[in-house]
C-alpha positions in Angstrom: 0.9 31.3 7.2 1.1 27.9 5.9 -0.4 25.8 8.7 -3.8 24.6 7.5 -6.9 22.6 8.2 -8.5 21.3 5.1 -9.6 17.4 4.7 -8.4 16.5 1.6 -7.6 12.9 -0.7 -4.5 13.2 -2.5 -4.8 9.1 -3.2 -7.0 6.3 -2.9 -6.6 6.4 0.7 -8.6 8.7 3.3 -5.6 11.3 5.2 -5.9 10.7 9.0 -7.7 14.0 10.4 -5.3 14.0 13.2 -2.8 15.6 12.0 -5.0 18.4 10.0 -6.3 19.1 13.1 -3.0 19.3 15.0 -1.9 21.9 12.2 -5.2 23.5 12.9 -4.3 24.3 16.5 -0.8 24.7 15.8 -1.6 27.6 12.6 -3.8 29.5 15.4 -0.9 29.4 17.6 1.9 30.8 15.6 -0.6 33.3 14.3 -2.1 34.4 17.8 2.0 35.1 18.7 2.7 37.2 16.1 -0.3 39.5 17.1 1.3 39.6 20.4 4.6 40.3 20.2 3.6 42.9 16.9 0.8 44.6 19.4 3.6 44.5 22.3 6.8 46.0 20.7 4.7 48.2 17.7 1.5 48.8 18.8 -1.1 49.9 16.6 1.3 51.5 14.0 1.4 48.6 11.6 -2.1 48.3 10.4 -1.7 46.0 7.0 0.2 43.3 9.7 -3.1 42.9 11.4 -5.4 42.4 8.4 -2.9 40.0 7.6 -3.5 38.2 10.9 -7.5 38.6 10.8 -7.1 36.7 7.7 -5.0 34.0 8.8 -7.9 33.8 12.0 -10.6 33.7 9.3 -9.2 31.0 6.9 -8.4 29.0 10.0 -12.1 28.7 10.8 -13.5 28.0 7.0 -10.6 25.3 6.8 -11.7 23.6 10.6 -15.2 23.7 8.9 -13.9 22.2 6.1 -12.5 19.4 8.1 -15.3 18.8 10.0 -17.7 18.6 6.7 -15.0 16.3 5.4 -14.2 18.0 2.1 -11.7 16.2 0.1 -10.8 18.4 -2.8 -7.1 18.5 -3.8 -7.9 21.5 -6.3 -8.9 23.5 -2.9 -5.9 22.2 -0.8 -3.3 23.7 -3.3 -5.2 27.0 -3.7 -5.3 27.1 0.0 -1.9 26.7 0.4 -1.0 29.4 -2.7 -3.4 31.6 -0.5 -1.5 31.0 2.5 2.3 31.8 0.7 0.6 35.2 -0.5 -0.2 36.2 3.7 3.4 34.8 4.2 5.0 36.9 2.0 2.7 40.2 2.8 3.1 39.1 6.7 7.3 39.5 5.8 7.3 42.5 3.6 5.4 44.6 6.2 7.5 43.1 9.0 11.1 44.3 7.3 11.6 42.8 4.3 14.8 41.0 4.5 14.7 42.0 7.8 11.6 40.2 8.8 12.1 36.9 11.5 9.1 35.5 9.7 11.0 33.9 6.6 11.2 30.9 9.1 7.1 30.8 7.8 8.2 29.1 4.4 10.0 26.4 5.6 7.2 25.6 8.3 4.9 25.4 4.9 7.4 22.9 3.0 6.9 20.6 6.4 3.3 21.1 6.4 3.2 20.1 3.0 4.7 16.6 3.5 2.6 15.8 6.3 -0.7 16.5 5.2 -0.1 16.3 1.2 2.6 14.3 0.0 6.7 14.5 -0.5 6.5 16.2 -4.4 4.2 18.9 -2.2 6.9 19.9 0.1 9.4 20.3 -2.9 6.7 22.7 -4.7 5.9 24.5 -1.7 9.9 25.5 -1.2 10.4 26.1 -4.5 7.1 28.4 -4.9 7.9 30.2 -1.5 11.8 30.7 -2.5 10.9 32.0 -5.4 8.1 34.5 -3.3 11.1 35.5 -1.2 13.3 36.0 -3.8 11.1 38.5 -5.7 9.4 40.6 -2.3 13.2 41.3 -1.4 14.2 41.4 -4.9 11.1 44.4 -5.5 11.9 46.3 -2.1 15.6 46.4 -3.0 15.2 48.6 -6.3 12.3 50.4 -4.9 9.8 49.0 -7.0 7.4 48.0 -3.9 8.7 50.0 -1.4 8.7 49.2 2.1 6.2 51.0 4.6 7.7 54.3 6.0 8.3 53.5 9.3 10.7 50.7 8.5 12.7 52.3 5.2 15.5 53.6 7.7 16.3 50.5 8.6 16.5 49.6 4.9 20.4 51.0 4.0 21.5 47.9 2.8 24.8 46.9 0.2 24.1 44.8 -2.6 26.6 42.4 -1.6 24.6 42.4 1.8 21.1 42.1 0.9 21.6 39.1 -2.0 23.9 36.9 -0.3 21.7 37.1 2.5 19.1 35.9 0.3 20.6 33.8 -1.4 21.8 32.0 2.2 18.2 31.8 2.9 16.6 30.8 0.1 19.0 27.7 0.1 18.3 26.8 3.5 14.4 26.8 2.4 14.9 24.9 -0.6 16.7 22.2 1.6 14.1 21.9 4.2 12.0 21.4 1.7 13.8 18.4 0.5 14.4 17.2 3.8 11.1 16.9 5.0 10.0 15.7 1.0 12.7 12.9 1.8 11.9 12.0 5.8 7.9 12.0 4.5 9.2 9.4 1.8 10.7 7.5 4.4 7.7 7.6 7.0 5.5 6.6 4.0 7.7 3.8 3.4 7.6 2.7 6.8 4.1 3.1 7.3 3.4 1.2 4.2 5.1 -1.5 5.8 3.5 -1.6 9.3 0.4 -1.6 7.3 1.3 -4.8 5.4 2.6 -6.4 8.9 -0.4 -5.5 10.5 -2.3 -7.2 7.4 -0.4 -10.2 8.2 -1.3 -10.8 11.4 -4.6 -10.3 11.0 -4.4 -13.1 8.3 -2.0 -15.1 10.1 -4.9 -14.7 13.5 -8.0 -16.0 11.1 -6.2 -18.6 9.6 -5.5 -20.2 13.1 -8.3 -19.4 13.9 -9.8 -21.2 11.3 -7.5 -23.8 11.9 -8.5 -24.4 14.9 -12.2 -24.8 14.2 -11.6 -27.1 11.1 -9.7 -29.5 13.2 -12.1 -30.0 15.7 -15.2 -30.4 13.2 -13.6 -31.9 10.1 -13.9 -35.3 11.9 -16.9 -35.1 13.6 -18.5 -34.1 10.2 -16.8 -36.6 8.1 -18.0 -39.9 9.8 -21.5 -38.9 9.4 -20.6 -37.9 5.8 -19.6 -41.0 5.5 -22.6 -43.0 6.5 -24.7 -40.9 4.7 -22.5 -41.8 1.3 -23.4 -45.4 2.2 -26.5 -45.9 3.0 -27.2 -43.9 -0.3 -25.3 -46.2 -2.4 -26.8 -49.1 -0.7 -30.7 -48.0 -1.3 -29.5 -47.4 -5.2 -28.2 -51.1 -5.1 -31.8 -52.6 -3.3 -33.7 -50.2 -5.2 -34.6 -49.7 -8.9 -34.0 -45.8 -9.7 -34.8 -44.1 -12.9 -35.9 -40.9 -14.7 -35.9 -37.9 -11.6 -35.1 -40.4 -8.9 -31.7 -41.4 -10.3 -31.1 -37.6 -10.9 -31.7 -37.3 -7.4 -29.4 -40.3 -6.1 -26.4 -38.7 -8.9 -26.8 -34.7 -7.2 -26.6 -36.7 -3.7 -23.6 -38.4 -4.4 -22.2 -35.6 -6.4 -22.7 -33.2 -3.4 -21.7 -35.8 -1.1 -18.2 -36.5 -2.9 -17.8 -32.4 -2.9 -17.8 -31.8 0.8 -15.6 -35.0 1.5 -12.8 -33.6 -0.4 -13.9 -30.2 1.3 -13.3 -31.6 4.6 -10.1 -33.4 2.7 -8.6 -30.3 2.0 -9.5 -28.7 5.7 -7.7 -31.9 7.2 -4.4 -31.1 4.9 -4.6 -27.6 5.4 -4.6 -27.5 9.1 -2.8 -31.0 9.6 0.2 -31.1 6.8 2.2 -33.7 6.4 5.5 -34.3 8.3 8.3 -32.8 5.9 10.5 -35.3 4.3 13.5 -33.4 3.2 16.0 -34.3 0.6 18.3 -32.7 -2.1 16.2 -31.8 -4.7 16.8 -30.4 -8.2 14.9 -27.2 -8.4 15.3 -27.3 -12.3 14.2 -31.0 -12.3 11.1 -29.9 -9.6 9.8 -27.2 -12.2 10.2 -28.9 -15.3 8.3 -32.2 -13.8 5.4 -29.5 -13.3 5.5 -27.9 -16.0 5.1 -31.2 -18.1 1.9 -32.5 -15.3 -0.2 -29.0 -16.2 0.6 -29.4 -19.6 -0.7 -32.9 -19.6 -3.6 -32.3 -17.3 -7.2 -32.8 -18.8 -7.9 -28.7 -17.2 -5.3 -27.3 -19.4 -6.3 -25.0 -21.9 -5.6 -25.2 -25.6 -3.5 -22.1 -27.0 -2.0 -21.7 -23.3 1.7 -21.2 -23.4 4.0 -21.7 -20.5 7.7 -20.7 -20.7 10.5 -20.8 -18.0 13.3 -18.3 -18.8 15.3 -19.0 -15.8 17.6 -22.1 -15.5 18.4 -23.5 -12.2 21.1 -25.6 -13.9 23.2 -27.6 -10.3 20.6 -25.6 -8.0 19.3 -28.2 -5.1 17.4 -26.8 -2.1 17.0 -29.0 0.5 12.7 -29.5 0.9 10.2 -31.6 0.6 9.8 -32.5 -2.8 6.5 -33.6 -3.2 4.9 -30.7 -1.3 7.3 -27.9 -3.0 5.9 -29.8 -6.6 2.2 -29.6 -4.6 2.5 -25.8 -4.5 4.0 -25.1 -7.8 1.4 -27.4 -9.2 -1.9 -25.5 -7.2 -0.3 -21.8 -8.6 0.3 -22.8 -12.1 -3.2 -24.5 -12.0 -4.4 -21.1 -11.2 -2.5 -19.1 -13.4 -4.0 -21.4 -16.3 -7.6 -20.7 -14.9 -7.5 -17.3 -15.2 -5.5 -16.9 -18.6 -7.7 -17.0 -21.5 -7.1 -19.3 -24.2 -4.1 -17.7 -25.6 -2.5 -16.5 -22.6 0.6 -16.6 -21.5 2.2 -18.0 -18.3 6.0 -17.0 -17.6 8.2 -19.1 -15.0 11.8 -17.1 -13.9 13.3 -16.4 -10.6 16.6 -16.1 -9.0 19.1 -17.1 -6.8 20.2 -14.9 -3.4 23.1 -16.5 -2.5 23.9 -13.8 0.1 20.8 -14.7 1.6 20.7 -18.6 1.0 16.8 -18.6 -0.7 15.5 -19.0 -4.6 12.7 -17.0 -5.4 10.2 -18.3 -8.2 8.2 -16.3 -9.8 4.9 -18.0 -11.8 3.6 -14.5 -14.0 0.2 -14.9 -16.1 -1.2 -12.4 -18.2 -4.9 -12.9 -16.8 -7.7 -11.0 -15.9 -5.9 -10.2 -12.7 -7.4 -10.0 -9.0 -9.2 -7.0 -7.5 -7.3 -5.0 -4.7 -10.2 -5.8 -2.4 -9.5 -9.3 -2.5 -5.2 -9.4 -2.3 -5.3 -9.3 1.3 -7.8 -12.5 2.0 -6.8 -14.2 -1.2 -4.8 -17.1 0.9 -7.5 -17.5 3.6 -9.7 -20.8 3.1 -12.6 -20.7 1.4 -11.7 -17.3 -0.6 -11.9 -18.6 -3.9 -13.6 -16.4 -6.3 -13.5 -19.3 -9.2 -16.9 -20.7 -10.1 -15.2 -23.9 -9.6 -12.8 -25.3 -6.5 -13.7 -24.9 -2.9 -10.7 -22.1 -2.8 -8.3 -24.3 -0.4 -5.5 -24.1 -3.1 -3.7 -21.0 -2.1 -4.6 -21.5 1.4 -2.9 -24.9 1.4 0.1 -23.7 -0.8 1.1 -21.1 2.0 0.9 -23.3 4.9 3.2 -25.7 2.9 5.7 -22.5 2.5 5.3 -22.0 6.0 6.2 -25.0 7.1 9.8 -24.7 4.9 10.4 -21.4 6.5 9.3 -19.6 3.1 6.8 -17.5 1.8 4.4 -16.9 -1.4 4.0 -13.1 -2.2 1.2 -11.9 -4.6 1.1 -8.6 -6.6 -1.5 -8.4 -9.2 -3.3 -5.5 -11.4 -7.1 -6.0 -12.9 -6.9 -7.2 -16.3 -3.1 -6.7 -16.5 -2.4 -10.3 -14.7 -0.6 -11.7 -11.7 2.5 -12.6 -10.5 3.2 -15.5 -7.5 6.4 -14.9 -6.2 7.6 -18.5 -4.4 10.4 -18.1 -1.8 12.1 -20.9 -0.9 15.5 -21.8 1.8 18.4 -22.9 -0.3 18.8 -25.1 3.0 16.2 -26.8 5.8 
């Protein structure tokens, strides 16, 4: 039987145990019914059936240890399941043959598969037990492995007979199989999904959170910041500073002018600015960036940007300043992490059926790690050596507040890409 308990990692991420352990129970089921009905209508005359069975009983125990001492070995988890075809197909050639009810076994192994392995398992797993079927029927038909004695009088079977039932049933496995390969696709999908909703609200729940306790600070710490600023500037005026003292007074009002445009960017990020919406030119709007990183003193020498999309007579109805503000804060970080010959793309598209643009800003940098993506837009979560990391953060809530969106896929050392999505209309 096919049902099985083994923890195993087929990808990057750990299986949930729950269902191994629900096949667990469910293998040790199926197997404790065949014993009974077998011992009930046969008795004791079929001996090979009940090795069959003690083995199923025994691998069920060595794969619920295996769960529980959380071996991950996909090597073991497909010589498990060849293990378990081979007591499927001995199981049905010592129960009839062609005869046998427990052909329904190899389609409960394609389902299996896609559960606990993946959707190209379940297609394997029919195609490997079809091909099992095929060839115990195919063997006990010419003789070649003849069937136990007590069931060879049932065995007076046409040719016509035997292979079209076969050939009925080996269809019907090789289309479970796909079925459940396809409906695991989908779940996966799905679950993929919930899994980047869930993400989402999390974010969405620290950010306000965040929010929250930046507004009610930002002020109380920027009027003492302010003082502090100065009465420092006024003891440099009264007083004569030079050699370490005056490197004193500059880190003072160096630090001090950092955390003002911290709290700065805190009071923007959790306050924005009222929209002012107008027609805007979304050619005109990328091309005025384009020209201000090109021209900024940041930009690196070698550093190509090229759009390849026109948005020739595209307007979207925004707030131009702020749209420019977030192109502007992604191409500055495209350009920070490109080396000094890298390349920055700008293209997009137009969704007319659903009334939005989508920009897309692509570098060829050193890319971001997978553990950062999903806290990459929260405050603070710049990993630059430079920047308090308010840039992203700030970006999004501006998309936000248009009823749009900034998506991020990126690969280590293969580069990013910022997809912008915009409303054609307010």
């Amino acid at each position: 039987m096919t049902f099985r308990g083994s923890s195993f990692i087929i990808t990057s991420m750990s299986i949930n145990k729950g269902p191994l352990y629900t096949v667990i129970f469910y293998r040790f089921i199926i197997a404790t019914i065949i014993l009974v009905v077998n011992t009930a209508i046969f008795g004791l005359g079929r001996t090979p059936v009940y090795f069959f069975i003690a083995a199923t009983y025994f691998f069920t125990i060595i794969y619920s240890i295996l769960v529980l001492a959380k071996v991950s070995n996909p090597i073991f988890l497909y010589g498990q399941i060849i293990l378990d075809l081979i007591i499927e197909t001995g199981l049905i050639h010592y129960t009839g043959g062609i005869d046998s009810v427990l052909g329904i076994l190899y389609p409960l192994s394609s389902i299996a598969a896609s559960i606990l392995i993946s959707p190209r398992a379940a297609i394997i797993i029919a195609l490997l037990g079809s091909t099992l079927y095929t060839a115990i029927v195919s063997l006990e038909f010419f003789n070649i492995i003849p069937l136990p004695l007590n069931l060879k009088t049932f065995f007076v079977r046409q040719s016509s007979y035997v292979f079209s039932l076969l050939y009925f049933r080996v269809t019907i496995f090789c289309i479970i199989g796909f079925l459940s390969a396809y409906i695991s696709e989908q779940v996966k999908k799905k679950d993929q999904v919930v899994l980047s909703l869930q993400r989402q609200l999390r974010r969405e729940d620290r950010l306000s959170a965040i929010g929250r306790l930046a507004a009610s600070t930002a002020h109380e710490i920027r009027n003492p910041l302010a003082s502090i600023s100065g009465c420092a500037e006024a003891l440099s005026e009264s007083l004569k500073l030079g050699g370490n003292d005056q490197k004193l007074f500059n880190v003072i009002m160096k630090e001090t002018s950092r955390l003002n445009n911290i709290i700065n960017g805190l009071l923007e990020y959790v306050k924005p600015k009222k929209l002012q919406l107008a027609k805007v030119s979304l050619d005109e709007l990328i091309e005025e960036v384009i020209f201000l990183i090109q021209n900024n003193k940041d930009f690196k020498k070698g550093v190509s940007i090229h759009k390849e999309t026109n948005f020739d007579n595209i307007k979207v109805v925004c707030d131009g300043q702020q749209i420019k503000q977030v192109l502007f804060n992604l191409l500055v970080n495209a350009v920070e992490t490109v080396k000094e010959n890298g390349k920055i793309i700008i293209n997009g598209e137009i969704d007319k059926s659903r009334q939005r643009a989508q920009i897309n800003i692509i570098d060829n940098g050193k890319g971001i790690e997978e553990e950062r993506l999903e806290s990459i837009f929260e405050p603070f979560a710049s990993g630059k050596d430079k920047g308090v990391g308010l840039g992203l953060s700030i970006a999004l809530s501006i998309m936000k507040e248009h009823g749009g969106n900034i998506e991020l896929e990126s690969k280590v050392d293969r580069g990013s890409t910022f997809r912008v999505v915009l409303p054609l209309k307010a």
